[in-house]
C-alpha positions, 0 to 999 in steps of 0.5 A: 092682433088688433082690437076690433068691433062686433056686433053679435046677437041671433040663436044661441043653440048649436043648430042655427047657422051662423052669419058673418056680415062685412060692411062697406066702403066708409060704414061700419057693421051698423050698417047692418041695422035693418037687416040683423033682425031678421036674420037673428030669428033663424042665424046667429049673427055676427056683424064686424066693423072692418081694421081701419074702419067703424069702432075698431082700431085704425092702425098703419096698415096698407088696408087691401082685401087681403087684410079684411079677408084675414080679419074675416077668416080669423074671427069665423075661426076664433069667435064662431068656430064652425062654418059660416055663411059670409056677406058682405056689401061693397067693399065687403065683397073682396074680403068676402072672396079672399076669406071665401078662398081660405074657408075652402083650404082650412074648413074652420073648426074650434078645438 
């Protein structure tokens, strides 16, 4: 694996929706700033800085929306643990979709 960023803040109880926020071309997860407040008073909130992108690590990779996908897909399973919601903003979309596709398959659980 490689290290990434992420933001995380929002409810903490068992029954807030969790939120997993993708980033544009050329951001990082502060791009969400204005909207993390919001969505924290109801959602527990996630926001990552995309490999390659931001704080987290930018290793030699042939980046696609494949490997943000998987990024995406990974850290709901592993760092979240129960279905989320996903958005994304510009290049957010595609791994948004990807990661969309594998939540269907798998339905990401903790155990």
């Amino acid at each position: 694996g490689h290290l990434i960023r992420y933001a995380e803040g929002g409810k903490t109880d068992a029954n807030a929706p969790p939120v997993l926020l993708l980033h544009g071309f050329g951001a990082s997860a502060d791009q969400w700033e204005r909207n993390f407040a919001n969505l924290a008073e109801d959602h527990r909130v996630f926001a990552v800085d995309l490999i390659g992108f931001g704080h987290s690590e930018k290793p030699a990779l042939h980046y696609s929306q494949y490997i943000w996908g998987n990024l995406a897909h990974d850290f709901a399973l592993e760092m979240i643990g129960r279905p989320t919601f996903i958005g994304g903003n510009s290049l957010g979309n595609p791994p948004l979709h990807a990661a969309d596709l594998t939540f269907h398959a798998c339905r990401v659980s903790r155990t």
